[in-house]
Backbone as CSV, one residue per row, in Angstrom:
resi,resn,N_x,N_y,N_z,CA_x,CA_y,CA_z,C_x,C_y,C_z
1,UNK,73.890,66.451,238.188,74.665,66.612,239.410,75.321,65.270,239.736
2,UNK,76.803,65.423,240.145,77.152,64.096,240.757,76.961,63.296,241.933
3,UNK,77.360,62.357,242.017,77.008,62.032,243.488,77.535,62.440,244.233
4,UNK,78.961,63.000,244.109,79.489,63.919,245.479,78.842,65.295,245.489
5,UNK,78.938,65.492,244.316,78.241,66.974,244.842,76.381,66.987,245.149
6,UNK,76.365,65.669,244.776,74.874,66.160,245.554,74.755,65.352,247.617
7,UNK,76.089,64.429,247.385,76.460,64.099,248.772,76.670,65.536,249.854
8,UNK,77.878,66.183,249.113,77.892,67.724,249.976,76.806,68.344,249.965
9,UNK,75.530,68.769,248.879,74.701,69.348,249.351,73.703,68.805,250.199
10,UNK,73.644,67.827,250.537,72.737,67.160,251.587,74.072,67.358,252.903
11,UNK,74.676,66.608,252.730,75.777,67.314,254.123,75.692,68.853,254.738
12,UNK,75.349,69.750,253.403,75.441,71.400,253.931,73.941,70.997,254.505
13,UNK,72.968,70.690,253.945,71.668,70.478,254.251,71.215,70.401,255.357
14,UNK,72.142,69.040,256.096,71.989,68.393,257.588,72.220,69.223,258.265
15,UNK,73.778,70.087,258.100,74.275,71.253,258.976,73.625,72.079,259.124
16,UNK,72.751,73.032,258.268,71.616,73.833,258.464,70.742,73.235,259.250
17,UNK,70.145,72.557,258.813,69.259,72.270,259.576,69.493,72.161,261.000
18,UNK,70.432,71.359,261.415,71.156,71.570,262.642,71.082,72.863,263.378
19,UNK,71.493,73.552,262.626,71.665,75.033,263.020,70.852,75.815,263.269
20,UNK,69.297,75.272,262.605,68.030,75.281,262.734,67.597,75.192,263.721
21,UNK,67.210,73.718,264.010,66.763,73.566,265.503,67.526,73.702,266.271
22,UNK,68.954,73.773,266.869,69.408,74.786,267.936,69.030,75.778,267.847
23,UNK,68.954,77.202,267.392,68.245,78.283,267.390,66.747,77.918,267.829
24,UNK,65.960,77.167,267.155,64.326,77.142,267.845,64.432,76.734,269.399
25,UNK,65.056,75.945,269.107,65.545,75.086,271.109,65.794,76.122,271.476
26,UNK,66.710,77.390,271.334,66.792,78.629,272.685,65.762,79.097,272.901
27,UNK,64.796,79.037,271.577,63.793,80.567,271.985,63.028,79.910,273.513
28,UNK,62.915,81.027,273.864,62.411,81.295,274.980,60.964,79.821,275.452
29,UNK,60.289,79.638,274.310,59.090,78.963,273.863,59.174,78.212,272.339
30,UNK,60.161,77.251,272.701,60.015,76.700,271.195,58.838,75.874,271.059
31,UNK,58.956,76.422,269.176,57.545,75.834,268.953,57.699,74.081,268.455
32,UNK,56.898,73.546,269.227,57.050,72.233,269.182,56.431,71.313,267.819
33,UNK,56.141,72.177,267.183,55.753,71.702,265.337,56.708,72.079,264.614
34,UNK,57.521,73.232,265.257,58.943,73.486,264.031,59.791,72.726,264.218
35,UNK,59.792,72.016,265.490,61.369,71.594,265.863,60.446,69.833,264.959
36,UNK,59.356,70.051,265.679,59.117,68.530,265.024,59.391,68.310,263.421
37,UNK,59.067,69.057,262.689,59.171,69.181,260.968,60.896,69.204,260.859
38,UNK,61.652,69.980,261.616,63.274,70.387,261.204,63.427,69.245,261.815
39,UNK,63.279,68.247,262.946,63.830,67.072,263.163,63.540,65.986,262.257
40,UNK,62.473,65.560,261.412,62.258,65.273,260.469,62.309,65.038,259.528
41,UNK,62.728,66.159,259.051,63.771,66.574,257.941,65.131,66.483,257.843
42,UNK,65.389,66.299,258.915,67.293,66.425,259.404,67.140,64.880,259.139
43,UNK,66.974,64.295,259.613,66.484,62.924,259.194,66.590,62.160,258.479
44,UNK,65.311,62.553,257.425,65.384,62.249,256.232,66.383,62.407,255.211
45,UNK,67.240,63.651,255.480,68.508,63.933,254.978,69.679,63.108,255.126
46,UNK,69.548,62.615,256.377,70.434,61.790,257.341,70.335,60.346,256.714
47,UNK,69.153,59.730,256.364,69.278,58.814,255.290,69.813,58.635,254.544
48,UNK,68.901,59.909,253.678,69.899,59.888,252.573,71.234,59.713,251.970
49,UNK,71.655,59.922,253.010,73.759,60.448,252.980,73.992,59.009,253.422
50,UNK,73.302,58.559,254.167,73.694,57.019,254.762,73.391,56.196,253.218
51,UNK,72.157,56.478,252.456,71.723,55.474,251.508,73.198,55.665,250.211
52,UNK,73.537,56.775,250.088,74.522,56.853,248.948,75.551,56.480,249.415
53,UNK,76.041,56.750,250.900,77.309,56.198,250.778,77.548,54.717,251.164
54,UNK,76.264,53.893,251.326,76.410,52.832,251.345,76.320,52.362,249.857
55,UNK,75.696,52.477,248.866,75.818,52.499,247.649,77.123,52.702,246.375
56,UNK,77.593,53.840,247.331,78.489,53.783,246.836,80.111,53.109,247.537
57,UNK,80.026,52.750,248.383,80.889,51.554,248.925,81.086,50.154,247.836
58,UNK,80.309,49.991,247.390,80.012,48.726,246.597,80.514,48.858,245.263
């Protein structure tokens, strides 16, 4: 895989996830271990995209 295309799939990644915890945030009673793990994860993704495209700047 290249680095852009594995740049976009972490980009689609973040967006899901996104899309993720808004949906848990409406329910009525969100559960406060899902949103904690999907914030987490959004995250860690969020790195990621920061670590390559600083990498690849250079």
């Amino acid at each position: 895989m290249s680095i852009e295309a594995h740049l976009e799939s972490l980009l689609r990644k973040h967006g899901t996830l996104e899309s993720q915890i808004s949906t848990a945030m409406s329910r009525p009673v969100p559960d406060s271990v899902e949103l904690t793990q999907l914030k987490r994860e959004k995250l860690r993704v969020k790195e990621e995209i920061e670590r390559i495209r600083t990498a690849t700047r250079h």
